[in-house]
C-alpha positions as CSV (number, residue, x, y, z in Angstrom):
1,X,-114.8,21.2,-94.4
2,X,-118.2,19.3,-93.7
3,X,-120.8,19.6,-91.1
4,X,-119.4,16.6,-89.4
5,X,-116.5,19.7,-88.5
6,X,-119.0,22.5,-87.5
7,X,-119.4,23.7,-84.4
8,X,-121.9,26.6,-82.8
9,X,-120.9,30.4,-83.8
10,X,-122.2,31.2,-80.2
11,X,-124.8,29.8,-77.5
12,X,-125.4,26.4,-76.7
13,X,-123.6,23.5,-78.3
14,X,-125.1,22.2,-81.3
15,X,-126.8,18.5,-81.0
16,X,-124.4,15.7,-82.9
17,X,-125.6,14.5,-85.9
18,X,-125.9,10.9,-85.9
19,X,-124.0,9.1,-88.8
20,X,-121.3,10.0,-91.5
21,X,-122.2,12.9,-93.9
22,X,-124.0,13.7,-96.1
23,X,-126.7,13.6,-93.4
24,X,-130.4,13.0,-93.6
25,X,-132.2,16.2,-93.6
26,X,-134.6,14.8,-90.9
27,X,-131.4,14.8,-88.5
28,X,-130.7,18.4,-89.2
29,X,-133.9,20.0,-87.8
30,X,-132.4,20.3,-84.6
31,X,-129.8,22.6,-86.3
32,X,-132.9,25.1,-87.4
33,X,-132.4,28.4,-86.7
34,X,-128.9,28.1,-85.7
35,X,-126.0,29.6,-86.9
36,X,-122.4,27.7,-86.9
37,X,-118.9,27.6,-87.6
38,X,-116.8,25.3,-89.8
39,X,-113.6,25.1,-90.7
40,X,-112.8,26.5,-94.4
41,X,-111.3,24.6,-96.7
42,X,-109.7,27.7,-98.2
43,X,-107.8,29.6,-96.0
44,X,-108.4,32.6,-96.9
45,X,-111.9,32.9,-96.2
46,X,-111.8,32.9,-92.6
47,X,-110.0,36.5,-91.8
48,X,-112.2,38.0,-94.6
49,X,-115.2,36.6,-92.5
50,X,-113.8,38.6,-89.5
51,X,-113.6,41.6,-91.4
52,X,-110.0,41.6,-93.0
53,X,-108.7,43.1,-96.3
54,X,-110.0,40.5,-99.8
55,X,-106.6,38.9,-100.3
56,X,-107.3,39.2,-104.8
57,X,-110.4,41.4,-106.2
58,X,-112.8,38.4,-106.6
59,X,-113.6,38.2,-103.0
60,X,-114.8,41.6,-103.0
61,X,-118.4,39.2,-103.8
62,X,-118.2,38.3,-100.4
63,X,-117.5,41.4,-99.2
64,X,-120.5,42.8,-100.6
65,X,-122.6,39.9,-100.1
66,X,-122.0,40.6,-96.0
67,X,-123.2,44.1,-96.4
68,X,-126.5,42.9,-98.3
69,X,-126.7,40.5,-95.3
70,X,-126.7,43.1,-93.1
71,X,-128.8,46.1,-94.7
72,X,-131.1,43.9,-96.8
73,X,-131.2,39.9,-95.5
74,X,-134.6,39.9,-97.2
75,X,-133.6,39.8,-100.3
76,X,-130.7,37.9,-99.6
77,X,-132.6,34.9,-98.2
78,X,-135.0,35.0,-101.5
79,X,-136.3,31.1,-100.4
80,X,-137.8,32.7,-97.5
81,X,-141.5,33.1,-98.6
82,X,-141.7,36.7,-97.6
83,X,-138.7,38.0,-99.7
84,X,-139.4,40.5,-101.7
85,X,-137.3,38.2,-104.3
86,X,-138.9,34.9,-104.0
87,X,-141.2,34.7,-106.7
88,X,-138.6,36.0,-109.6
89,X,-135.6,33.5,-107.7
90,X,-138.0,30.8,-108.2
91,X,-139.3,32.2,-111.6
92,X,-135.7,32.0,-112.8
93,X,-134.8,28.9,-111.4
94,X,-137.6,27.2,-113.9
95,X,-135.9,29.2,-116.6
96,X,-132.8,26.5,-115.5
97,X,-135.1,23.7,-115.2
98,X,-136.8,24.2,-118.8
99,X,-133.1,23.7,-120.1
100,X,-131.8,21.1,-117.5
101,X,-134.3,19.2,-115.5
102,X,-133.5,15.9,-117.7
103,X,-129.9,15.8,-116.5
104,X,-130.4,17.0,-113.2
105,X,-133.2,14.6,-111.8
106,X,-131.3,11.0,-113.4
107,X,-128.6,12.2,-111.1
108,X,-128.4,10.4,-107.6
109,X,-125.1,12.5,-106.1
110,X,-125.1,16.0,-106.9
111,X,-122.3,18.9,-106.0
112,X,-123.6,22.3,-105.7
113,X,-121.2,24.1,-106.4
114,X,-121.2,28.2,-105.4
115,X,-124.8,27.0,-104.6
116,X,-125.5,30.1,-102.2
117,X,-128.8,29.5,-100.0
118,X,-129.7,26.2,-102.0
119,X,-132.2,27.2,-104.6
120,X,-131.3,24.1,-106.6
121,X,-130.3,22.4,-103.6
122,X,-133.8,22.5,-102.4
123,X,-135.3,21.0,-105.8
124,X,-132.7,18.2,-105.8
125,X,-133.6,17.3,-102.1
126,X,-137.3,17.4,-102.4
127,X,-136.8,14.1,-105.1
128,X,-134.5,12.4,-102.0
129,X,-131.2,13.0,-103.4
130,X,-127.6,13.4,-102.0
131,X,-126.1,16.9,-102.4
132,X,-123.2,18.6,-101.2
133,X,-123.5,22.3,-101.5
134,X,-120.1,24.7,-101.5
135,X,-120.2,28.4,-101.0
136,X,-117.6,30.8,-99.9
137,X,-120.2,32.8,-97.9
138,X,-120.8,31.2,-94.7
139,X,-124.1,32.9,-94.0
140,X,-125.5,31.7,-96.7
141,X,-124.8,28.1,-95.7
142,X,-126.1,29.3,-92.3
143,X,-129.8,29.8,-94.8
144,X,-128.9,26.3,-96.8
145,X,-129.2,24.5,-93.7
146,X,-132.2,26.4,-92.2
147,X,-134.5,25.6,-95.5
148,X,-133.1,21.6,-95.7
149,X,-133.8,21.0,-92.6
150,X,-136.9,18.6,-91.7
151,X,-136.8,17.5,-95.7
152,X,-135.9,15.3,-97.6
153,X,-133.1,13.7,-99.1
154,X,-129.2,13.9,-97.5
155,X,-127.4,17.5,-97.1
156,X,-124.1,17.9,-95.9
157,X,-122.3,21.4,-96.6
158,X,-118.8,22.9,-97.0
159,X,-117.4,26.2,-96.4
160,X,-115.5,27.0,-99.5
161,X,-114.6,28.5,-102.9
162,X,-114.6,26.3,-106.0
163,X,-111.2,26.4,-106.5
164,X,-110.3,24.5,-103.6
165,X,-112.6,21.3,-103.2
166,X,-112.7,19.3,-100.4
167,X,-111.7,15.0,-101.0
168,X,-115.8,14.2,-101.5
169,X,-116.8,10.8,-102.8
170,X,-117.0,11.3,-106.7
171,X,-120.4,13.3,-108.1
172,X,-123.0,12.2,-111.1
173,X,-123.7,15.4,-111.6
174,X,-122.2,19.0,-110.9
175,X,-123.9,22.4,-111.1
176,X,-122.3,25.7,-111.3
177,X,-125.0,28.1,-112.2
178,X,-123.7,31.4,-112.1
179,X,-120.1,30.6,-110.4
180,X,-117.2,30.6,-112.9
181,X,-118.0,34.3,-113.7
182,X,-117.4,35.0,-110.6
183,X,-114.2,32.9,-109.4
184,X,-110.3,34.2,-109.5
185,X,-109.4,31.1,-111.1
186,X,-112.5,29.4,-113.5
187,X,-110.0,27.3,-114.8
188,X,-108.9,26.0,-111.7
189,X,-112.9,25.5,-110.4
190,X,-113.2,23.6,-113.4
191,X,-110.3,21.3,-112.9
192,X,-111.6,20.7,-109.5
193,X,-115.1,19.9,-110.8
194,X,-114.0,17.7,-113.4
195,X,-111.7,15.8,-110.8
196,X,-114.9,15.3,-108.7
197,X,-117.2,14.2,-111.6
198,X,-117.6,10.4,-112.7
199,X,-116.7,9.7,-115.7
200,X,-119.4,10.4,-118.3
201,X,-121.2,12.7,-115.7
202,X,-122.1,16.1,-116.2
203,X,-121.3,19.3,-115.7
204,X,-124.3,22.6,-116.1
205,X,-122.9,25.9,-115.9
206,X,-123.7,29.6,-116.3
207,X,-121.9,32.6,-116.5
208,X,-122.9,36.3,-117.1
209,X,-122.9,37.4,-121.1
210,X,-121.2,40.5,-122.2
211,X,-124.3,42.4,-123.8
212,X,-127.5,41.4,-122.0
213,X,-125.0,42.2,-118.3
214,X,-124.0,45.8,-119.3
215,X,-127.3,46.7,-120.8
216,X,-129.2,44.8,-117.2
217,X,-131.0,46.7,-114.8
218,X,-129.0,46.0,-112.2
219,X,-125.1,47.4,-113.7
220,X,-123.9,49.4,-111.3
221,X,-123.0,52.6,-112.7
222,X,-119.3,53.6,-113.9
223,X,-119.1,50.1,-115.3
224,X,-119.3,50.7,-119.1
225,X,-115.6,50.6,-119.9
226,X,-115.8,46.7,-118.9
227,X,-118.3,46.6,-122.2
228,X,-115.2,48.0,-124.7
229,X,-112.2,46.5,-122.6
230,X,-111.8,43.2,-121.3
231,X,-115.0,42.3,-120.2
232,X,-114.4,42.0,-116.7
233,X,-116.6,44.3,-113.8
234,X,-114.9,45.5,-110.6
235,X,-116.7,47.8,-108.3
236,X,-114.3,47.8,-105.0
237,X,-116.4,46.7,-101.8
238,X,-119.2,45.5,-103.5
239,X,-119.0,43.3,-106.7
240,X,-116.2,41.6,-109.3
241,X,-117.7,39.7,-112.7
242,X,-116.2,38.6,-115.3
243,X,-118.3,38.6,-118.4
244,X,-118.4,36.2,-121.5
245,X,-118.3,35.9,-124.8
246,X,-119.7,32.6,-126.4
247,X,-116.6,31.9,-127.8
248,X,-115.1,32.8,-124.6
249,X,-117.3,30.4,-122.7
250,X,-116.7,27.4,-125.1
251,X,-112.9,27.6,-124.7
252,X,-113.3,27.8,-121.1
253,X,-115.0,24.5,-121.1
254,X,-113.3,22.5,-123.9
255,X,-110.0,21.6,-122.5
256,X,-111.4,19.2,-120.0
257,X,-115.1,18.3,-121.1
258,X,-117.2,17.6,-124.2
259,X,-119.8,20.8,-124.6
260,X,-122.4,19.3,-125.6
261,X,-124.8,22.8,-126.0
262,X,-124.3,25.9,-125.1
263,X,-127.6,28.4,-125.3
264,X,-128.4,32.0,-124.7
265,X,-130.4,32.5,-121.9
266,X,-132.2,35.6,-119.4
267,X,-133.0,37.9,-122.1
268,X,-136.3,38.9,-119.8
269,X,-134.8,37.0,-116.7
270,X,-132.8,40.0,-115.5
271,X,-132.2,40.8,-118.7
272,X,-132.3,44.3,-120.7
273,X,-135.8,43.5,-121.8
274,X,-137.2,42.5,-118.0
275,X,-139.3,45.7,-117.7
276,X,-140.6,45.9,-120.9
277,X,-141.7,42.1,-121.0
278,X,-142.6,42.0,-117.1
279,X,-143.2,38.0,-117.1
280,X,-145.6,36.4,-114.9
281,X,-144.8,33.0,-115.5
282,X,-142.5,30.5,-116.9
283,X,-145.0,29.7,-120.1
284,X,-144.6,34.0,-120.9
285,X,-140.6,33.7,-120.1
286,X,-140.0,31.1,-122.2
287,X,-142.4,33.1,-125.4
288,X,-140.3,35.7,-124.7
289,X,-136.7,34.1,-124.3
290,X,-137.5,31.9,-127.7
291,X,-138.1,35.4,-129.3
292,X,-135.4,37.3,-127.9
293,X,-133.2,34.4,-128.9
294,X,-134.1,33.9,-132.7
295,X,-134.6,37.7,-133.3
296,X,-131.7,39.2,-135.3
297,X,-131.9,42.8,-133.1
298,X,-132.2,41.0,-130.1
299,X,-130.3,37.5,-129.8
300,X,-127.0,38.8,-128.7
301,X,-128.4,41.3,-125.7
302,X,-128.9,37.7,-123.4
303,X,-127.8,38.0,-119.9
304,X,-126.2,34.5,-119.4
305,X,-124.9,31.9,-121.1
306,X,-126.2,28.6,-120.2
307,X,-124.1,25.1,-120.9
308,X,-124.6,21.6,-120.7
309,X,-121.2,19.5,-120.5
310,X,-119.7,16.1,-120.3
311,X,-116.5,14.6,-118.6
312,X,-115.6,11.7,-121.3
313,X,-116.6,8.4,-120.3
């Protein structure tokens, strides 16, 4: 659902919101620091949010994600200045941008989709454009709103997973960086995207690679067999990915849109090699991703898989 639905999680009553969605960002400053609750568009999100079982072994993401909430919220809210995270989020978020600021800033409507606390929500909205951000973890759209408002562009936000959309008004532009590894369904969030998209609009997308992910300094332990077998990382309580081949990848993306590149990416970007090369900068990251990339012994250890695609005209 929207924000046009929301109401407060507890306290006072939140101020309307003048207008249709998506809203002005100026109008949401009186939502600052306030936490609320919205109808989900997927049903099943609402008992896990009060604590019950993960209906399929995806949503044990967001089971996860509420303990990091709880135990570690500054690295969880990486846009906040003092996180301990905020320089390498933003670091890796030019990483994106080197590859895909020409499609994202011709776009006027953007959906966010899986787009967490709104690290590329916040670029889109500093340039005055319209996005609506989805995310299956309502805190984090709790943060999204907390670091729009007062800016600028229009916001409006939806408490949901990617396989079941809400009827929006049709997108220029759809980003789903680092979301259809994660899904049940990718298929099914792709479908949905595609059905929101205008035609000729695009799609950019990420997903965790095979290599670079078990050889990351972040795999949790016991999590090798994943590398041999089908690819696909469960730790109960805590995590599910599903990791990708490039070939993989492309045949996720073909049925419905026209791939129009698909490049290894986050060799040093939380990447095996993000010690050893301990970037400063986006000029050293990119030296070091361009060398990672076209090195024989290195160019199939990348983290992610990066793609830019097209719904036909």
């Amino acid at each position: 659902m929207s924000l046009l639905h929301a109401h407060a999680f507890s306290g006072s009553p939140l101020p309307r919101l003048p207008g249709v969605p998506p809203y002005p960002c100026g109008e949401l400053q009186a939502w600052r620091g306030r936490s609320f609750w919205m109808p989900p568009y997927d049903s099943r999100l609402e008992p896990l949010f009060r604590g019950g079982t993960p209906p399929s072994p995806a949503f044990h993401n967001l089971v996860g994600a509420a303990r990091l909430w709880e135990e570690h919220p500054g690295w969880m809210d990486f846009l906040d200045p003092a996180s301990p995270a905020h320089d390498f989020k933003l670091l890796e978020r030019d990483l994106y941008l080197h590859l895909w600021e020409e499609y994202m800033a011709s776009a006027g409507r953007i959906l966010d989709l899986g787009g967490g606390i709104g690290r590329f929500t916040q670029w889109f909205l500093a340039r005055g454009l319209e996005v609506e951000l989805v995310d299956p973890d309502l805190r984090s759209l709790w943060r999204a709103l907390q670091h729009s408002a007062g800016g600028e562009g229009r916001l409006d936000l939806h408490w949901s997973t990617a396989e079941y959309l809400p009827p929006m008004r049709p997108f220029d532009l759809v980003l789903a960086a680092e979301v259809l590894c994660y899904v049940e369904d990718p298929v099914k969030a792709l479908e949905s995207a595609w059905q929101l998209l205008v035609p000729g609009g695009y799609l950019l997308a990420s997903v965790e690679a095979r290599y670079g992910w078990v050889s990351a300094l972040d795999v949790p332990g016991g999590t090798l067999p994943a590398f041999f077998d089908d690819g696909v990382v469960f730790v109960p309580g805590d995590r599910w990915v599903r990791t990708f081949q490039r070939q993989e990848f492309t045949e996720l993306l073909e049925p419905r849109f026209e791939v129009m590149e698909i490049v290894p990416t986050h060799y040093v970007s939380g990447g095996p090699f993000e010690a050893a090369a301990r970037v400063g900068n986006i000029r050293e990251m990119l030296r070091w991703e361009t060398r990672c990339r076209s090195h024989p012994m290195t160019r199939q250890w990348n983290r992610a898989w990066t793609a830019v695609a097209r719904k036909p005209a």
